[in-house]
C-alpha positions as CSV (number, residue, x, y, z in Angstrom):
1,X,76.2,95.9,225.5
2,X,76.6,92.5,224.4
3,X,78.4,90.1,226.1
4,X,80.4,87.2,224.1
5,X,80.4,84.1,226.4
6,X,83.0,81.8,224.8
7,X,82.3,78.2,224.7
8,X,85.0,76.2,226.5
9,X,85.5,72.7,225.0
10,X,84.5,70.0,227.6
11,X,87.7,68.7,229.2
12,X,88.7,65.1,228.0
13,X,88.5,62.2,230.3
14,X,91.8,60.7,229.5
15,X,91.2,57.8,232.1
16,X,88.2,57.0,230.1
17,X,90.6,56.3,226.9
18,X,93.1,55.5,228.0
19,X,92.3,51.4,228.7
20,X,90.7,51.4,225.2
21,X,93.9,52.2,223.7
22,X,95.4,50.1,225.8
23,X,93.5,46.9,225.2
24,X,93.7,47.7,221.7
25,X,98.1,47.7,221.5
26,X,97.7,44.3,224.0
27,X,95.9,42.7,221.5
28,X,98.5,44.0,218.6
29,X,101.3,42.6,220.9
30,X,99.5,39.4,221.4
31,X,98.8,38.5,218.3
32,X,102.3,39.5,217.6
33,X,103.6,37.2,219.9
34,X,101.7,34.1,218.9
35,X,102.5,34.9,215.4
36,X,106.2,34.6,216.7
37,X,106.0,31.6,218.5
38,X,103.9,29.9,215.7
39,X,106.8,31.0,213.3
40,X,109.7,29.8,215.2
41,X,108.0,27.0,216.0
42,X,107.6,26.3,212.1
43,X,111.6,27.0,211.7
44,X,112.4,24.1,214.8
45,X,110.7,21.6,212.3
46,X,111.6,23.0,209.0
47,X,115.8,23.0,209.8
48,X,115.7,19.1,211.2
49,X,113.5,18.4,208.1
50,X,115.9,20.2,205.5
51,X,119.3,18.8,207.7
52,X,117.9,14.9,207.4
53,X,116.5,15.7,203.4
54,X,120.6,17.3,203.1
55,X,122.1,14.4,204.4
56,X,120.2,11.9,202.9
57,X,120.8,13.6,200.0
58,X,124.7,13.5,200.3
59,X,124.7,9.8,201.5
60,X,123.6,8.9,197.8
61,X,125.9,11.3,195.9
62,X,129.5,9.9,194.5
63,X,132.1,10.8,196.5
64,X,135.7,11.9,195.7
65,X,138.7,12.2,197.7
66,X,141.1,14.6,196.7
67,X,144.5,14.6,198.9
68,X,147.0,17.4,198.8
69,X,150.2,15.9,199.0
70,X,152.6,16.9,202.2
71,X,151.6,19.0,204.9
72,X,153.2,20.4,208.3
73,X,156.6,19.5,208.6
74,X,156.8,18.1,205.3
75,X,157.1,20.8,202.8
76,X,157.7,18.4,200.0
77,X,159.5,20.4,197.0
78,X,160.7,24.2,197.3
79,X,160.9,26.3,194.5
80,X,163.9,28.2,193.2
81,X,162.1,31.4,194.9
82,X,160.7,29.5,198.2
83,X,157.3,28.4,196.7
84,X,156.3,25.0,199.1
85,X,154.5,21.7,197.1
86,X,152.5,21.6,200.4
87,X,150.9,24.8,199.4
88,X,150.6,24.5,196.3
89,X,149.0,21.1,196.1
90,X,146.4,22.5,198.8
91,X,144.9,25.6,197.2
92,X,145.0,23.1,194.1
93,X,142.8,20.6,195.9
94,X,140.6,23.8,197.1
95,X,140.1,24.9,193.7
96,X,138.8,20.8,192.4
97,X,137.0,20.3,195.5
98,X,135.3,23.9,194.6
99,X,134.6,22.7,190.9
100,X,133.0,19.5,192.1
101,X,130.6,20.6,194.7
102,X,127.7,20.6,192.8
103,X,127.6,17.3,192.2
104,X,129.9,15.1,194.8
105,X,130.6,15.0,197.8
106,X,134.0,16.2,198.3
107,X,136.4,14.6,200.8
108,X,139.8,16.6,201.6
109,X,142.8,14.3,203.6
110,X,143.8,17.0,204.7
111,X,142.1,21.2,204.7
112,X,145.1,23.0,206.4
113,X,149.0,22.8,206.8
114,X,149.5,19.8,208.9
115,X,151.6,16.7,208.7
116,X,150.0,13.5,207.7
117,X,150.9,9.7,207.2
118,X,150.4,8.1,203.9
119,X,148.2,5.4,205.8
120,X,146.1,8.4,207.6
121,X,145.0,9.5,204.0
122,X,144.3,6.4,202.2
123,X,142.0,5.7,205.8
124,X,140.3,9.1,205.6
125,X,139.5,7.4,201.9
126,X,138.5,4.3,202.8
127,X,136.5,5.5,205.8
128,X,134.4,8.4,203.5
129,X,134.2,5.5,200.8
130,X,135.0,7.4,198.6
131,X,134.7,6.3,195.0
132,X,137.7,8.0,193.7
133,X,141.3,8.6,195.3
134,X,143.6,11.9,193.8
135,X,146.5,12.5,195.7
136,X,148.2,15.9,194.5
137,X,151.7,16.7,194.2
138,X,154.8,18.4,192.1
139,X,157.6,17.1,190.6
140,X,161.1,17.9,191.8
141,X,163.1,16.3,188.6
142,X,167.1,16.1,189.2
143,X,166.9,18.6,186.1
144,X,165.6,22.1,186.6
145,X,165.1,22.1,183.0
146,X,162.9,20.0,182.5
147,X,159.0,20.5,183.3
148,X,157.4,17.4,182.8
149,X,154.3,16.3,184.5
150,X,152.7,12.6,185.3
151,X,150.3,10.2,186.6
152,X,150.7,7.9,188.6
153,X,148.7,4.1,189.5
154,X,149.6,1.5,191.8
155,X,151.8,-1.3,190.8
156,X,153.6,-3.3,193.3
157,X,157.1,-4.2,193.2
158,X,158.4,-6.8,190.8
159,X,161.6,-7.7,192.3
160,X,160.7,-11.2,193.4
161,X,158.7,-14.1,192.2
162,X,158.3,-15.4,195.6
163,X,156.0,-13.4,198.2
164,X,156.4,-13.9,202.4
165,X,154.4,-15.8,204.6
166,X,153.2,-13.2,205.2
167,X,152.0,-10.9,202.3
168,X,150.1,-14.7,201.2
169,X,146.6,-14.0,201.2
170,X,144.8,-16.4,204.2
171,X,140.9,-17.8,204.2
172,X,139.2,-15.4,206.8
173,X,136.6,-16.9,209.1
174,X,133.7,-16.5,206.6
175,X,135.8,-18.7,204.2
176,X,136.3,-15.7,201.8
177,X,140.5,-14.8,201.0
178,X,141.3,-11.8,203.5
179,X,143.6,-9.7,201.5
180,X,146.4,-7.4,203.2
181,X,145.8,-3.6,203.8
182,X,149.0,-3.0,201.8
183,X,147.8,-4.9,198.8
184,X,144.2,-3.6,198.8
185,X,145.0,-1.3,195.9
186,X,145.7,-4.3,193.7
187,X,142.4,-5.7,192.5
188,X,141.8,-1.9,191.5
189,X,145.0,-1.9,189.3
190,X,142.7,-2.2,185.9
191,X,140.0,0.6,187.0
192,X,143.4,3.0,188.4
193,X,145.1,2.9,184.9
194,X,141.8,3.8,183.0
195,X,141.6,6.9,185.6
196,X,145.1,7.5,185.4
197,X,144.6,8.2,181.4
198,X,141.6,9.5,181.7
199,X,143.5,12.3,183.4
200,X,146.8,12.2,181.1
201,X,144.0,13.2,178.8
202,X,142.8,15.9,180.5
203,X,145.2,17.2,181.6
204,X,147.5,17.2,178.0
205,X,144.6,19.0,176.4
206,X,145.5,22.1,178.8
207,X,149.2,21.6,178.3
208,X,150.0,20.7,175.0
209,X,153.0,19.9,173.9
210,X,153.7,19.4,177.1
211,X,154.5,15.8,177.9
212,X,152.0,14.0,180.7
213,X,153.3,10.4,181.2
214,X,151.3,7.7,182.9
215,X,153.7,4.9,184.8
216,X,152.3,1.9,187.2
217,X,154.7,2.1,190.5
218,X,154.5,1.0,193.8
219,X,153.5,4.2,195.2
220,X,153.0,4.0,199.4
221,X,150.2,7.0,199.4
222,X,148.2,5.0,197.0
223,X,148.6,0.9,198.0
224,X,145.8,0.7,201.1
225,X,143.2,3.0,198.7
226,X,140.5,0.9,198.3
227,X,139.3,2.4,195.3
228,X,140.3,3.2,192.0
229,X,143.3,5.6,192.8
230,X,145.8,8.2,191.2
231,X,149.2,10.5,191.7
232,X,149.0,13.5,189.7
233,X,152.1,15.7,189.2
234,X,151.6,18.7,188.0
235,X,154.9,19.9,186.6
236,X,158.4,20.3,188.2
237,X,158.6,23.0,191.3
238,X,162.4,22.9,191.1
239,X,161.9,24.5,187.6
240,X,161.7,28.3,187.9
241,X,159.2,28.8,185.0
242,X,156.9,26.2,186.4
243,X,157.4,28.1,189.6
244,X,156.0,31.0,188.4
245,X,153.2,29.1,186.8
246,X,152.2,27.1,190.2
247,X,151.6,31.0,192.0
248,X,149.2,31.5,189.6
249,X,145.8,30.9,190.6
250,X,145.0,31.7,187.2
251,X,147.0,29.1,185.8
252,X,146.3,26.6,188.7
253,X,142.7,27.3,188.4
254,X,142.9,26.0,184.9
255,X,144.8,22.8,186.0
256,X,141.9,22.0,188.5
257,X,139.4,22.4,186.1
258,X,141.3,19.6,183.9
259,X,141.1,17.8,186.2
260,X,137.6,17.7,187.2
261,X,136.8,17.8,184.1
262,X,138.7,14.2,183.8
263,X,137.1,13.6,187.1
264,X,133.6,13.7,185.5
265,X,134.2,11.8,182.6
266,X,135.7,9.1,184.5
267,X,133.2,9.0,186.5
268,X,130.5,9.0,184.1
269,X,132.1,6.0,182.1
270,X,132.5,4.0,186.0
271,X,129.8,0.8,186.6
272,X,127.9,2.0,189.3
């Protein structure tokens, strides 16, 4: 009788495999590692690098200062149905500064709902040099019927022939004429009426036949601007129709893209 001796595979020495497997993951998780390290250490330069190239980039682009009129406290105009100029004139100065940020640096006075002074937002201006002022805002007209809009440039009061002591420009130290922080605004009356036009234009060619005036008046948000610098009015909030309209992103959406548009142009035509 024959016997059938099986042949029992020879046991595995896991303890001799074991280290080679082992070594083999440590050396994955090493080069892993360094791979890591070399990476982030690639992303520490890179970000500084792209950061200064951003900035350096924004120092040199035109910059534009738009200024929603009112804030906090100040509600400025209420509509028939509650509607507040101060929000109103702020999603509007979203919406432009949204338009714009491709190719200027936008500046906002103001980004929430808080108060300001009219000094505060010529100064965030002036201290952004800004190259253009627009300061936002809707009419309230003694006469709901009527829907007119405006812009408005800097021209100080006429009254009198004779000026105070003090408002008499004085030689500064350097020997050149120091001129007052209130009349600032006045050696940019010429360059302000061109951008005040420039956005009667625009903006009539969104609202025809509706009327868009243009008057010079002494204006307090606009007199310490030391740029060329504009009110715009964008219809009457007292009026219930233009109400409705001012709700409308839609239809606000098209009024800020008038007046970039006029923005641009304006721009384009200014002496650098």
């Amino acid at each position: 009788m024959l016997s059938i001796i099986a042949q029992v595979p020879k046991p595995i020495n896991r303890r001799q495999r074991l280290p080679r497997l082992t070594e083999s993951k440590m050396a994955i998780s090493r080069v892993k590692f360094i791979t890591s390290i070399a990476l982030s250490l690639l992303i520490c330069v890179a970000i500084p690098d792209a950061y200064a190239k951003r900035k350096l980039f924004e120092a040199q682009m035109t910059v534009v200062a738009i200024d929603p009129g009112h804030g906090g406290k100040d509600s400025g105009a209420r509509g028939p149905n509650g509607t507040l100029e101060k929000a109103v004139t702020l999603n509007l100065a979203r919406m432009i500064a949204q338009q714009l940020d491709t190719d200027y640096r936008v500046v906002l006075t103001r980004d929430d709902d808080y108060a300001l002074e009219h000094s505060d937002r010529t100064a965030a201006a002036n201290h952004a040099r800004a190259d253009i002022f627009i300061s936002l805002h809707s009419g309230n007209s003694f006469s709901q019927a009527s829907n007119r809009s405006a812009v408005y440039y800097y021209l100080p009061f006429q009254g009198s022939a004779f000026k105070a002591a003090s408002e008499v420009p004085h030689p500064s130290e350097d020997g050149e004429t120091a001129v007052r922080w209130n009349s600032i605004q006045t050696k940019h009356r010429v360059t302000s009426k061109k951008l005040a036009m420039q956005m009667q234009a625009g903006l009539t060619s969104i609202w025809q036949p509706q009327e868009v005036t243009v008057r010079g008046i002494p204006m307090l948000v606009l007199e310490g601007a030391d740029m060329p610098a504009v009110v715009v009015e964008i219809g009457n909030l007292a009026n219930a129709r233009a109400e409705k309209q001012l709700t409308d992103s839609q239809y606000l959406l098209k009024i800020a893209g008038a007046i970039a548009r006029a923005i641009t142009a304006f721009l384009a035509q200014k002496p650098q």
